[in-house]
C-alpha positions, 0 to 999 in steps of 0.5 A: 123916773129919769132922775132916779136913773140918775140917782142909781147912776151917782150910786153906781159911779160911787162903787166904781171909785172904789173898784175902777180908780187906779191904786196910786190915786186910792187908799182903800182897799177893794177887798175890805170895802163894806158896799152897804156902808159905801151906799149907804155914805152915798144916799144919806147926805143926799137924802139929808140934803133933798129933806133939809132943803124943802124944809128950810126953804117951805119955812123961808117962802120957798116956791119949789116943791118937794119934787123939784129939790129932788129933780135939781139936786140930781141935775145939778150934779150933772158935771159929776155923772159925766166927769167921773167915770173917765176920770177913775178910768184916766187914773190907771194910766198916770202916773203919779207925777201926773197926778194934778191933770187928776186933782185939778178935773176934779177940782173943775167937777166940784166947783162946777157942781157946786155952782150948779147946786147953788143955781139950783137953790137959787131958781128952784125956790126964786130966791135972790143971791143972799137969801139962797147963801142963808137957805144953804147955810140953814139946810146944813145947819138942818142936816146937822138937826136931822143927824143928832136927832136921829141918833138921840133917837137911836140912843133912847130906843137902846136904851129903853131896850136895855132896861125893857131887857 
């Protein structure tokens, strides 16, 4: 429970980048911003990312199941749900000579995170330190899978419709 309220909170600080980042640190537009489309941009790769990795690592001797995945990668982006929010909120008061304390935190947020996703991989599947690069290299490489898949799935469907048609 606690990290599908930490699921909902990464969606939440999703829409606030949209609505609450000051307008010299973003290019879009509030107005035209679909929110179904953000969600959708949001849970997507992280769905990928929980599914790919229990694949690739059930196949390689991983340990971890299904539920740790789901549980670490949500924990793992810890910096990033309590980083965010004060960030976008900072935005509407620098300027944009002041942009670089911006970039920089997030930078520090990032690497942190991804430190902490591969920390994650690492002990969740008791992995050494070369095979978690392989296991995360495969589960990118089983996203990219899962994505063509899906659109040539999609793909055969519209067609099959079309000539059903």
């Amino acid at each position: 429970l606690s990290s599908t309220l930490l699921y909902v909170w990464f969606i939440v600080l999703q829409i606030t980048n949209i609505y609450f980042k000051g307008y010299l640190f973003t290019n879009v537009v509030p107005e035209n911003v679909n929110l179904l489309k953000e969600i959708l941009m949001t849970i997507l790769p992280l769905v990928l990312w929980i599914i790919a990795n229990y694949m690739v690592a059930t196949i390689n001797d991983g340990e971890g199941k299904l539920k740790d995945v789901y549980n670490g990668t949500i924990y793992a982006l810890t910096p990033y749900l309590i980083g965010m929010l004060p960030l976008q909120l900072i935005t509407n008061v620098l300027s944009l000579n002041e942009s670089f304390i911006y970039s920089f935190a997030t930078l520090i947020i990032y690497v942190w995170c991804a430190i902490l996703m591969f920390l994650m991989v690492k002990e969740v599947h008791n992995y050494s330190g070369k095979e978690t690069i392989k296991i995360i290299l495969l589960t990118a490489f089983g996203m990219i899978i899962i994505v063509l898949l899906v659109a040539i799935i999609f793909m055969l469907i519209d067609h099959q419709l079309d000539f059903i048609n």
